[in-house]
N, C-alpha and C positions, 0 to 999 in steps of 0.2 A: 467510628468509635473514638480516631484518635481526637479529632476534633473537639467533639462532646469533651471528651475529657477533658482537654484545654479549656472548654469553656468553663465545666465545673470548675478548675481549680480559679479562672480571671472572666468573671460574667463580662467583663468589660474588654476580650483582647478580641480587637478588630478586624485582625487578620484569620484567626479561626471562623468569625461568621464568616466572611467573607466568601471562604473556601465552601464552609457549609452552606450557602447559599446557593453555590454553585452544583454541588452538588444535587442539591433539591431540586435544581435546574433539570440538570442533567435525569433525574429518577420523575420529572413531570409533577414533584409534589407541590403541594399549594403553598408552603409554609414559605416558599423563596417571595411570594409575593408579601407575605406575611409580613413577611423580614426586612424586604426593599421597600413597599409603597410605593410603588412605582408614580403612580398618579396620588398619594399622598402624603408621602413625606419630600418626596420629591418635588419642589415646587420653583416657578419665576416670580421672583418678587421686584419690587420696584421700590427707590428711596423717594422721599424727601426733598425737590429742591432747597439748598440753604437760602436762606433769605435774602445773599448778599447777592443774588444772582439770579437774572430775569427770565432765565431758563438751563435745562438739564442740560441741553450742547454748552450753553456757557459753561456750565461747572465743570461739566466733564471736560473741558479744555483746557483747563487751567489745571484742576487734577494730571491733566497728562503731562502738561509741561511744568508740572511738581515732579513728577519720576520719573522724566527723561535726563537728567543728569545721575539718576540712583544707576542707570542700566550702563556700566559704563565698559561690560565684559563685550567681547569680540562674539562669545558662542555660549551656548548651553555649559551648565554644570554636567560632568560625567557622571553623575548620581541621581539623578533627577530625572521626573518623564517627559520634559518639553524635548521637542528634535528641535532643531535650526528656528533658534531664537535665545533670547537672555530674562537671566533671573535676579532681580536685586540680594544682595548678602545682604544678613541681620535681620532683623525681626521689624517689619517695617512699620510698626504697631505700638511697638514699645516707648519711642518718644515721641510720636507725631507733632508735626507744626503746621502752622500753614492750612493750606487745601487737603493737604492728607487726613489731616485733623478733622476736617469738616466731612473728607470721605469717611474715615471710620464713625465718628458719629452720626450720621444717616445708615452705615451700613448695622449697624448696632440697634438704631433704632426698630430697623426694618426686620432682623432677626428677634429685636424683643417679641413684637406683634406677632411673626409666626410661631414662636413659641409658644406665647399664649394663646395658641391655636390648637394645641397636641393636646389627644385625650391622654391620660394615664393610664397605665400599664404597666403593674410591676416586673411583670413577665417577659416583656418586648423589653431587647438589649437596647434600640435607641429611645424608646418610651420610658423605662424605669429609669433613663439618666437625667430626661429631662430638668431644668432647674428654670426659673426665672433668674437665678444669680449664675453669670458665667463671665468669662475669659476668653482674649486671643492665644491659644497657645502657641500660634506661631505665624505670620503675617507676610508677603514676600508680590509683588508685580512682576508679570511675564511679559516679554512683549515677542511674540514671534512674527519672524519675516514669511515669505510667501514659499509654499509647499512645508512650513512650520505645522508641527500638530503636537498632543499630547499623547503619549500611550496609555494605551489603558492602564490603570493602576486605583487603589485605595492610601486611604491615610491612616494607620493605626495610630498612631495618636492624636486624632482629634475623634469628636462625638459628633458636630455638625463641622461640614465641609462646606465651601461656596467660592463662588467667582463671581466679582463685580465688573464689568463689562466697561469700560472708560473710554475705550476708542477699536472701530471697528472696521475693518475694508470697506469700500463700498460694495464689493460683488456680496458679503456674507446675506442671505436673507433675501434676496432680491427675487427668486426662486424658489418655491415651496419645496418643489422636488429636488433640487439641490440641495445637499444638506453641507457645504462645505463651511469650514468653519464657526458649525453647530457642538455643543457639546454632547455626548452620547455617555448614555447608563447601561447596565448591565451582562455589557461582554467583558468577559475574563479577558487577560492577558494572551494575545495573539498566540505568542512563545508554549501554550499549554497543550497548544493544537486541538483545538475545540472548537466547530464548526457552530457556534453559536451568534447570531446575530445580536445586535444591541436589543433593548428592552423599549426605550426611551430617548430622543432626541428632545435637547430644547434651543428654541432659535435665540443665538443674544441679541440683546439691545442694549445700545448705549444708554446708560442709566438706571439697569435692570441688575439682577443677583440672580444666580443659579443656585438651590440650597438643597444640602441631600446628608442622609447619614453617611461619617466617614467609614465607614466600613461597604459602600455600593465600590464595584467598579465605575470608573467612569475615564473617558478620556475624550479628545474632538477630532475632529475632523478635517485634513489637512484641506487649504484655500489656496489657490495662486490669484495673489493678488499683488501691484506696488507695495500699496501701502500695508502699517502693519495691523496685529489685533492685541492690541492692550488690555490687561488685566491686572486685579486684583485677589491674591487670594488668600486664603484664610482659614485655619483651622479653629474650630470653638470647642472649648470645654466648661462641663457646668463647676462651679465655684460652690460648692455646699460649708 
């Protein structure tokens, strides 16, 4: 009830569905699918090569060594869900140059097109927000080293959530049944002591986007690999 009530008073606060999702979980109701889309809001998408570039490994190589001087921290922020890895400071969105530049607009592009893919729904918290006019609200690259992962967690301030995939171990994906370094949906936070498994895994690829409403759980999967697993990520909100 308290939930509900939260939502009544902010249709839009992320972190009450979130929980109420969970909950549905936990009581076997159907509205958690409802609410997540697991298989349809949930989705991998793929950019754009820019045209300056004879292929998605070229870009995305250049892309990496655009934001290998951004990572210049030793370890994670203590605020943030990555373990054993680094986050760029600022909003890496707000003045783009360069390859970055060329990253968010294919990633932009590639979120227009799923957008305009969403039925309407006044009723669905991530459906009735939908806009064709929207916003980075907040933009940042991970890069984590090996036994690195993300914990589970949500974004309350974003509507759409994603990760652009730039540079990847070579162990990730190599193995269907290994899910390392996959990202995963719909387990709560470990700490809640919920014996619930993920919902959804999706394998990344270099040149691909993970796209979800910000209000699913989501986090990955830790990898022992050398090398590291590069990302992009991004909060969106609609602009009305």
């Amino acid at each position: 009830k308290e939930l509900e009530a939260a939502i009544d008073v902010d249709f839009s606060n992320q972190m009450a569905w979130a929980y109420l999702g969970t909950c549905w979980r936990l009581l076997e109701d159907e509205r958690e699918d409802w609410l997540h889309g697991y298989d349809r809001f949930i989705a991998p998408l793929t950019i754009e090569v820019p045209d300056e570039f004879q292929s998605m490994q070229d870009f995305c190589a250049a892309v990496e060594l655009a934001l290998m001087p951004l990572h210049g921290a030793n370890h994670e922020p203590i605020d943030q869900s990555l373990r054993s890895g680094t986050q760029t400071p600022g909003h890496l969105f707000g003045h783009p140059q360069g390859h970055i530049k060329l990253a968010r607009d294919a990633i932009t592009a590639a979120i227009r097109s799923y957008q305009a893919s969403l039925p309407k729904d006044d009723k669905h918290p991530f459906l009735a927000r939908s806009s064709s006019e929207f916003r980075y609200q907040g933009a940042w690259s991970v890069r984590l080293r090996s036994s690195g992962f993300h914990v589970n967690h949500m974004h309350q301030d974003g509507w759409l959530s994603s990760a652009f995939y730039v540079a990847l171990p070579p162990s990730v994906g190599q193995d269907a049944a290994d899910k390392s370094g996959y990202i995963q949906f719909g387990q709560p936070p470990l700490d809640l002591g919920l014996d619930l498994e993920p919902r959804r895994y999706i394998k990344p690829q270099v040149g691909s986007l993970a796209v979800f409403p910000s209000y699913t759980w989501h986090g990955t999967v830790p990898f022992e690999d050398e090398s590291p697993r590069i990302t992009m990520a991004y909060d969106v909100v609609p602009q009305r």
